[in-house]
BAROLUM-490096 format. One record per residue (C-alpha): x, y, z; residue number from 1; chain; residue in three letters. Coordinates in Angstrom, 1 decimal. Each point is the difference from the previous one (the first is absolute). Example, Ala and Ser with C-alpha at 12.3 -4.5 7.8 and 13.67 -1.06 7.14 Angstrom:
<X = 12.3	Y = -4.5	Z = 7.8	seq = 1	mol = A	type = ALA>
<X = 1.4	Y = 3.4	Z = -0.7	seq = 2	mol = A	type = SER>
This chain:
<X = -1.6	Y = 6.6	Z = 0.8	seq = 1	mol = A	type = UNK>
<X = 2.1	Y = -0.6	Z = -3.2	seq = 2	mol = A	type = UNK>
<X = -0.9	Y = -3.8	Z = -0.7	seq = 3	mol = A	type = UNK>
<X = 1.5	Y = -1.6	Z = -3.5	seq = 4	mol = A	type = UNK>
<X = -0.8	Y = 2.1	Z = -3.1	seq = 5	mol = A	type = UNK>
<X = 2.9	Y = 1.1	Z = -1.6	seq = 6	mol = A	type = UNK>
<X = 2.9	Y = -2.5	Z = -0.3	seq = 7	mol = A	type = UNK>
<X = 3.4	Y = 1.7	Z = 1.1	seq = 8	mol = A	type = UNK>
<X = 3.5	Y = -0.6	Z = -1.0	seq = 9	mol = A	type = UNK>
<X = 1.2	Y = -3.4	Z = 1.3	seq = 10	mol = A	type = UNK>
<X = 1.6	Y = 0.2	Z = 3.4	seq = 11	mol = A	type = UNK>
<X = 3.2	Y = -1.4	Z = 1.7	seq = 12	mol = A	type = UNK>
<X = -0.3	Y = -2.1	Z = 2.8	seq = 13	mol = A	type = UNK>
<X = 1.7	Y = 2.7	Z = 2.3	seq = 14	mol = A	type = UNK>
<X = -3.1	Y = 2.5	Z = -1.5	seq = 15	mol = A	type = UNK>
<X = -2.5	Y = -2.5	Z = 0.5	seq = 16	mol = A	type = UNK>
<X = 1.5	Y = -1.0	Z = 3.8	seq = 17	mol = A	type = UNK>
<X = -0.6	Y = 4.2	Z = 0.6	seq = 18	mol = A	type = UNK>
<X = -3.2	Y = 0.2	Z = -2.0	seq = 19	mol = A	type = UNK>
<X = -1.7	Y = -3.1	Z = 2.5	seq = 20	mol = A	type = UNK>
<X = 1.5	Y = 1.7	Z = 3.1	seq = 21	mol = A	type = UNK>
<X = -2.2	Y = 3.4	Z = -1.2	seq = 22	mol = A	type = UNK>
<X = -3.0	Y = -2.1	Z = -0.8	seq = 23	mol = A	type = UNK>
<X = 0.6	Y = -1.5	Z = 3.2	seq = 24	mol = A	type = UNK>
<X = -0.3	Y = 2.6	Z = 2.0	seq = 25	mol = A	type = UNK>
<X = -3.7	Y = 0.8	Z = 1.6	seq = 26	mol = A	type = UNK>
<X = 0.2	Y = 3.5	Z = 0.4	seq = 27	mol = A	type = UNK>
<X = 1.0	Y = 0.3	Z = -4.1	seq = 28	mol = A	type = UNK>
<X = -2.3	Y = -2.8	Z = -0.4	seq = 29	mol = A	type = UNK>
<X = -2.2	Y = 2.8	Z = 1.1	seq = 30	mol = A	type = UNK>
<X = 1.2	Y = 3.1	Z = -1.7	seq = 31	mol = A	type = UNK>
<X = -0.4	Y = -1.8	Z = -3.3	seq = 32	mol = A	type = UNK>
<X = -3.3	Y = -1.0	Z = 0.8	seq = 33	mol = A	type = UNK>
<X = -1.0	Y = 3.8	Z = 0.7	seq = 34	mol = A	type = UNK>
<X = 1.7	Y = 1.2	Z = -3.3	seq = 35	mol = A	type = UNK>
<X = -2.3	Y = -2.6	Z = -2.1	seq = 36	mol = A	type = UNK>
<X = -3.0	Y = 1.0	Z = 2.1	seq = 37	mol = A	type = UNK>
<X = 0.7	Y = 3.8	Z = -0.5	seq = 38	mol = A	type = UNK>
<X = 2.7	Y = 0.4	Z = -2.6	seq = 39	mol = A	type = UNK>
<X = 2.2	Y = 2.4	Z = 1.9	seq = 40	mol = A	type = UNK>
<X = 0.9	Y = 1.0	Z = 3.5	seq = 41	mol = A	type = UNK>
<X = 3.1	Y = 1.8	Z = 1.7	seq = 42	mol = A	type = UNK>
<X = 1.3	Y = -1.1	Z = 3.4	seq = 43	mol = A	type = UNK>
<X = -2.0	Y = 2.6	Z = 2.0	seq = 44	mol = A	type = UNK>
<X = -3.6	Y = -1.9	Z = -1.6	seq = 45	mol = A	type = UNK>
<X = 1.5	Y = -3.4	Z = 0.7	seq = 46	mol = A	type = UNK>
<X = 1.0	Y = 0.2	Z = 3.1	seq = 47	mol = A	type = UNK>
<X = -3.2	Y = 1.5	Z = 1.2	seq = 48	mol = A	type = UNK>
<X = -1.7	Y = -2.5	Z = -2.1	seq = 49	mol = A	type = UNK>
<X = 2.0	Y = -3.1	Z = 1.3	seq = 50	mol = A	type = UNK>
<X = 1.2	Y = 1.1	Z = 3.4	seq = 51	mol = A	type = UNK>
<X = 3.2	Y = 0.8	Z = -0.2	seq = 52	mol = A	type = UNK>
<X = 2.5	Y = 2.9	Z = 0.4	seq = 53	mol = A	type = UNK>
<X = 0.7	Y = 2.0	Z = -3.4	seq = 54	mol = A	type = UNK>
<X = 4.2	Y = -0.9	Z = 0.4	seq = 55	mol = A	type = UNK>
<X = -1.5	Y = -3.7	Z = 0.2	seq = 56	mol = A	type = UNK>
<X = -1.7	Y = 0.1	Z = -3.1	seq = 57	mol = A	type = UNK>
<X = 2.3	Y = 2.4	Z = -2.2	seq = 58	mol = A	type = UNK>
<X = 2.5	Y = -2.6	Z = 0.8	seq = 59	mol = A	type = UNK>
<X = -2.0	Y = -3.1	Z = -1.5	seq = 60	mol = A	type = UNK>
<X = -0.8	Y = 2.3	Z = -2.7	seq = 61	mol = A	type = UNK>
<X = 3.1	Y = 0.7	Z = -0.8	seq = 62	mol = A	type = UNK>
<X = 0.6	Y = -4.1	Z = -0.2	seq = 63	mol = A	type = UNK>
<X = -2.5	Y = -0.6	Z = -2.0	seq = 64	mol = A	type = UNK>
<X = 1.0	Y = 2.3	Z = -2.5	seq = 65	mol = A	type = UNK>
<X = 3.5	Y = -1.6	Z = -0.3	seq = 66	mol = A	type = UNK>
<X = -1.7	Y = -3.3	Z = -0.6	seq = 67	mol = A	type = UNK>
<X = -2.0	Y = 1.9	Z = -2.9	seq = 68	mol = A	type = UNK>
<X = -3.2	Y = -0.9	Z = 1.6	seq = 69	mol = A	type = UNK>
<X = -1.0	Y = 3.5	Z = 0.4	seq = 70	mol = A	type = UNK>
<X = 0.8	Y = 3.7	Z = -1.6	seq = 71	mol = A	type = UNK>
<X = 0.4	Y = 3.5	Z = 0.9	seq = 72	mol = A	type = UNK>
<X = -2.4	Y = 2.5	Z = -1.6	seq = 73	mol = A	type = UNK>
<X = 1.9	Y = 2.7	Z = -1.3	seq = 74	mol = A	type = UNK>
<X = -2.8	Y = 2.2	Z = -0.6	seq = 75	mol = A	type = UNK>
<X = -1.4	Y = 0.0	Z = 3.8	seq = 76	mol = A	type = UNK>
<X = 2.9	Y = -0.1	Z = 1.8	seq = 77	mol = A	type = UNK>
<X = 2.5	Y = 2.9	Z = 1.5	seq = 78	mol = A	type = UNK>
<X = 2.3	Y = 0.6	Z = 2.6	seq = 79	mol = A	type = UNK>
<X = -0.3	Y = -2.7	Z = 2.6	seq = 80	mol = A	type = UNK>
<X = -3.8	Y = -0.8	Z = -1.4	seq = 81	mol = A	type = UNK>
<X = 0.3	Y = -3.1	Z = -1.7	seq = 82	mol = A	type = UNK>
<X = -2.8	Y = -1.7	Z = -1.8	seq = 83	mol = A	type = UNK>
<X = -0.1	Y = -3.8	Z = -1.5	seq = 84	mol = A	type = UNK>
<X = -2.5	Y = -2.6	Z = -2.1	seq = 85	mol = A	type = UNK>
<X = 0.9	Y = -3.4	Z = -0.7	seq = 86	mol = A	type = UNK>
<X = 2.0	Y = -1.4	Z = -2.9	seq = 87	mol = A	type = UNK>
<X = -1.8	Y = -2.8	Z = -2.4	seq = 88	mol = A	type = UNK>
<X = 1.5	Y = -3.0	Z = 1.4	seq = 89	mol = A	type = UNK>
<X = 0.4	Y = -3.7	Z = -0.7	seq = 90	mol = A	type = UNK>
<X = 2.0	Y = -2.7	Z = 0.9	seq = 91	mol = A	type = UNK>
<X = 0.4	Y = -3.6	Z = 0.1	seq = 92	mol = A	type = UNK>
<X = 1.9	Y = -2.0	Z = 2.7	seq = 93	mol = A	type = UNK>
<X = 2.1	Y = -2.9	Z = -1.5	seq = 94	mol = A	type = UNK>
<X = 0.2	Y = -2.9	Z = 1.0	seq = 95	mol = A	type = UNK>
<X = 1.2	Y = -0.9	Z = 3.8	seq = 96	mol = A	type = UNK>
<X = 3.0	Y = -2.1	Z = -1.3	seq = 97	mol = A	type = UNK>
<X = 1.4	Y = 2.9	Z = -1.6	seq = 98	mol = A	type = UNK>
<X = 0.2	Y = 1.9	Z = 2.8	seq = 99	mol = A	type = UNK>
<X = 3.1	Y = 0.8	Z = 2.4	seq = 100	mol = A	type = UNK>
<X = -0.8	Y = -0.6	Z = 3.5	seq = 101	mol = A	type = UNK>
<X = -0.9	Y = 4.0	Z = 0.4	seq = 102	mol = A	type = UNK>
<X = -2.0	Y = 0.2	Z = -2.7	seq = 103	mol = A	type = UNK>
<X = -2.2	Y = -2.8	Z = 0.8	seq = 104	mol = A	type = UNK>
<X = -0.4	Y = 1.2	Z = 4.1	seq = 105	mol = A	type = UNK>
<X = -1.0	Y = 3.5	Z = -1.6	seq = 106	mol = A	type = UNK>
<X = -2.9	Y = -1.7	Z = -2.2	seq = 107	mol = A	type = UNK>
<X = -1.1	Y = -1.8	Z = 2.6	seq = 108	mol = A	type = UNK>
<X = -0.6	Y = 3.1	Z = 2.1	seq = 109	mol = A	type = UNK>
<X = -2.0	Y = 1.1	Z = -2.7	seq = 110	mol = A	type = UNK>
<X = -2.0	Y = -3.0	Z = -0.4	seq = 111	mol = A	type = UNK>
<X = -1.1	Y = -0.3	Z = 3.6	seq = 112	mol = A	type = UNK>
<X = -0.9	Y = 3.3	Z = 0.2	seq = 113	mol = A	type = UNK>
<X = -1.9	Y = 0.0	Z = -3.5	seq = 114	mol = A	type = UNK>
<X = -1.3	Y = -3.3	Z = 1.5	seq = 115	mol = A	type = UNK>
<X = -1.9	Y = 2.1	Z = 3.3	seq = 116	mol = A	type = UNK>
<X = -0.9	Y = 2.8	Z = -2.4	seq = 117	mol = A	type = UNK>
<X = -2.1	Y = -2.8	Z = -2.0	seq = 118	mol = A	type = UNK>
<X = -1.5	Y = -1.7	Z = 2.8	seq = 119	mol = A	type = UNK>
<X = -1.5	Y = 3.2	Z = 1.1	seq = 120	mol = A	type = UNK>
<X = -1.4	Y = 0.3	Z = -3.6	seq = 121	mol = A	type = UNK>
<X = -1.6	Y = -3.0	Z = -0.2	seq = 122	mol = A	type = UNK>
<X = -1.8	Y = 0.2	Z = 3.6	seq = 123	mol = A	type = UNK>
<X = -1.2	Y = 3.3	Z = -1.8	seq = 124	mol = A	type = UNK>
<X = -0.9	Y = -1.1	Z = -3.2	seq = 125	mol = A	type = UNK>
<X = -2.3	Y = -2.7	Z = 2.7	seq = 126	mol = A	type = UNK>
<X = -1.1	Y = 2.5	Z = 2.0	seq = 127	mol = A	type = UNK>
<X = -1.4	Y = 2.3	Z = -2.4	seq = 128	mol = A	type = UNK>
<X = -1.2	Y = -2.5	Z = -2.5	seq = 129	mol = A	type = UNK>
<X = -3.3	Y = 1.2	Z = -1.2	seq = 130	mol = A	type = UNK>
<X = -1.4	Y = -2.2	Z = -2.4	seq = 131	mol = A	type = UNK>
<X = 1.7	Y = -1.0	Z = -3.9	seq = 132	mol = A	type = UNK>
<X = -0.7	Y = 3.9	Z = -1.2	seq = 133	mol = A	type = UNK>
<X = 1.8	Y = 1.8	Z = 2.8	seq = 134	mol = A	type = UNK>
<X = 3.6	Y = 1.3	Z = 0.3	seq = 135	mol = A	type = UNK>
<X = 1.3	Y = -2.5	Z = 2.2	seq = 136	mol = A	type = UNK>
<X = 0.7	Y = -3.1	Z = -2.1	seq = 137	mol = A	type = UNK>
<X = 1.1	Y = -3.7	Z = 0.8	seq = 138	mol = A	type = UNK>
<X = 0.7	Y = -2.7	Z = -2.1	seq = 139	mol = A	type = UNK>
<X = 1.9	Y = -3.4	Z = 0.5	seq = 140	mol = A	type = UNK>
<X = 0.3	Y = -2.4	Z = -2.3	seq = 141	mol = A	type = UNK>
<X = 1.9	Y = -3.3	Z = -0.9	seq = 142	mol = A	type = UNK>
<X = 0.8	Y = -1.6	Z = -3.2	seq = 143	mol = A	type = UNK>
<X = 2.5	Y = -2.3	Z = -2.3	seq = 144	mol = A	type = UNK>
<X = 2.7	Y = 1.8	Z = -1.9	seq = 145	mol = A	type = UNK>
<X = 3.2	Y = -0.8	Z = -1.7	seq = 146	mol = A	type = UNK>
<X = 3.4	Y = 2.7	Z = 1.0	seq = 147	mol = A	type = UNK>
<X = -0.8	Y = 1.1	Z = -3.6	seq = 148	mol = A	type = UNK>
<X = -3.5	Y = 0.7	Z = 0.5	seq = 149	mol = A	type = UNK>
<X = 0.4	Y = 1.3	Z = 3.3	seq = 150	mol = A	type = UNK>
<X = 2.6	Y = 2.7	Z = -1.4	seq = 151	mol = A	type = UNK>
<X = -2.3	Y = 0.9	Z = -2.4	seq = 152	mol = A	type = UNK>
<X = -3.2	Y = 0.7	Z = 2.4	seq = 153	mol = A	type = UNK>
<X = 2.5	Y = 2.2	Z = 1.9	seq = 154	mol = A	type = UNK>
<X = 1.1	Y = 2.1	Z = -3.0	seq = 155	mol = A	type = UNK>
<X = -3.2	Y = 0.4	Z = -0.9	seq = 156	mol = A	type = UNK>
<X = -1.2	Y = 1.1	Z = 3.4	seq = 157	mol = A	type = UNK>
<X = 2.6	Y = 2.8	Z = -0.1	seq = 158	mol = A	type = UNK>
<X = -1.4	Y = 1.1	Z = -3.3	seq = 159	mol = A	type = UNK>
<X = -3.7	Y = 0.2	Z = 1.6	seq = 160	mol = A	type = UNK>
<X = 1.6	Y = 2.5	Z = 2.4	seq = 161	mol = A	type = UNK>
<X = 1.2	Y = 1.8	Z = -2.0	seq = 162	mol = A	type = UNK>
<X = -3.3	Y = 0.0	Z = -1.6	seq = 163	mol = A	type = UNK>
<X = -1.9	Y = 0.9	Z = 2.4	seq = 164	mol = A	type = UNK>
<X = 1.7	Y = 1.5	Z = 2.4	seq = 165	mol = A	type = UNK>
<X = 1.1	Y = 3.9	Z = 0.3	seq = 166	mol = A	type = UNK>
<X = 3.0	Y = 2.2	Z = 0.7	seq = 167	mol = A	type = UNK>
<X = -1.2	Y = 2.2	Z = 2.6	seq = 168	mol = A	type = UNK>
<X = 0.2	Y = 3.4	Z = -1.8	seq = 169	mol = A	type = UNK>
<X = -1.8	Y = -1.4	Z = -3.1	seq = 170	mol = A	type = UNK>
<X = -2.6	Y = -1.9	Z = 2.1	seq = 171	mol = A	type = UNK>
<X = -3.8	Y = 0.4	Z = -1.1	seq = 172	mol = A	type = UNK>
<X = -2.6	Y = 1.6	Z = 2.5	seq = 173	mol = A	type = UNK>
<X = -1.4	Y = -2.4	Z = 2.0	seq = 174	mol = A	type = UNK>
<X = 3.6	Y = -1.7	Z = 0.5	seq = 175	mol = A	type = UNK>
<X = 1.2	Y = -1.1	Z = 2.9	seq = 176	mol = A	type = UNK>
<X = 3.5	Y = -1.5	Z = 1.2	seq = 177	mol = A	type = UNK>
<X = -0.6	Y = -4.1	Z = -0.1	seq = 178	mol = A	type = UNK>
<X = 2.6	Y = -2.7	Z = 1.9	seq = 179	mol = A	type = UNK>
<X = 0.1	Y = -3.2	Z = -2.3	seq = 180	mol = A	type = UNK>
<X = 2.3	Y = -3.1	Z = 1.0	seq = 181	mol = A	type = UNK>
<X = 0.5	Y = -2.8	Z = -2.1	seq = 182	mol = A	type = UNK>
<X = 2.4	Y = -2.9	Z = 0.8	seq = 183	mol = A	type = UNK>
<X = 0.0	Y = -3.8	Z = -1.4	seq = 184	mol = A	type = UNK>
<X = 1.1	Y = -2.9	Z = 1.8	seq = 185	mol = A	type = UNK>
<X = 0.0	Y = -3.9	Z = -1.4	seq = 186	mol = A	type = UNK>
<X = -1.0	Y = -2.4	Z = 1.8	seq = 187	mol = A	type = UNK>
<X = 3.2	Y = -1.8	Z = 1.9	seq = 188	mol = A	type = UNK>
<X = 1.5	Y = -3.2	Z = -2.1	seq = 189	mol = A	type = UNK>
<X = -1.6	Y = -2.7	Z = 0.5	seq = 190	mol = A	type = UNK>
<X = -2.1	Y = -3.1	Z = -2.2	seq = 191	mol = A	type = UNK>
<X = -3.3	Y = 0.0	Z = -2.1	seq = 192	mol = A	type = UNK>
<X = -1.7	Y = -2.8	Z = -1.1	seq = 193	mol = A	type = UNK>
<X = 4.0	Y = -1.2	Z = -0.3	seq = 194	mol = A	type = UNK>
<X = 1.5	Y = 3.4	Z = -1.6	seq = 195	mol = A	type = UNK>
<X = 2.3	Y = 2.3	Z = 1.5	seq = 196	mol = A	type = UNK>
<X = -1.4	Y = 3.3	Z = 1.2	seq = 197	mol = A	type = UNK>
<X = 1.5	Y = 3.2	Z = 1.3	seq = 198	mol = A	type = UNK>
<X = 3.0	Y = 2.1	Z = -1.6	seq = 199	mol = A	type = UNK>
């Protein structure tokens, strides 16, 4: 699945309102999924893949394409047999309280269901933990940071992505698609030894 790589051109809040309902929506949840996993499909493959009817998923395709999330491939398709990959694809949300009422319900759909993919991860990433050199990998940490230095830690992570991590036509033998998370949360205002804490 297309996840942040390529910044876009900046989007209205009616195009982001119709970009979260897409994202939104399990069963493209799931067709972008297959597209990163695989590169291409056509409706036929995903709905035998994903259990649906072919009209079922030629329509969602054809959604996803409007949103820019996904592309026809000229060279493979004909006739009625139309074949897809995913787009590069990155976006940031803004923040809440610039949102209209629909904008911010749409996100939120996202979020939860962003929020039950990750909890599946992380039982995974538990489950099959097998020791500090295998491929599942946990780590949890705490620490004291200014906005500032927070900011930075997070550009910075982005750049070891992009470091080590592969598009999936130019990945190395060996390579295999990874899930990373990352998310940063202060602690919630309160006092230290008589100073203010929190954002």
């Amino acid at each position: 699945m297309p996840d942040p790589d390529t910044p876009g051109p900046e989007l209205t809040s009616v195009e982001r309102t119709a970009l979260y309902k897409s994202l939104g929506n399990p069963l493209r949840r799931r067709i972008l999924d297959y597209l990163g996993r695989h590169g291409e499909a056509n409706s036929t493959v995903l709905a035998k893949e994903l259990g649906e009817s072919s009209g079922t998923t030629s329509y969602h395709l054809r959604k996803l394409a409007e949103q820019r999330l996904i592309e026809e491939i000229p060279e493979k398709s004909g006739g009625r047999e139309r074949w897809w990959r995913a787009l590069p694809f990155s976006h940031t949300t803004p923040d809440p309280a610039m949102m209209t009422a629909e904008e911010y319900a749409a996100a939120e759909g996202v979020a939860i269901l962003k929020i039950e993919m990750d909890t599946e991860l992380y039982l995974r990433a538990h489950k099959e933990y097998a020791g500090p050199e295998g491929w599942a990998q946990v780590q949890r940490s705490g620490n004291w940071m200014t906005r500032d230095e927070l900011l930075d830690f997070v550009r910075e992570y982005r750049a070891l992505l992009d470091r080590y991590g592969h598009a999936r036509e130019d990945a190395p033998g060996g390579a295999r698609p990874v899930h990373l998370r990352f998310y940063a949360v202060p602690d919630t205002v309160g006092e230290w030894e008589s100073e203010p804490t929190g954002p």
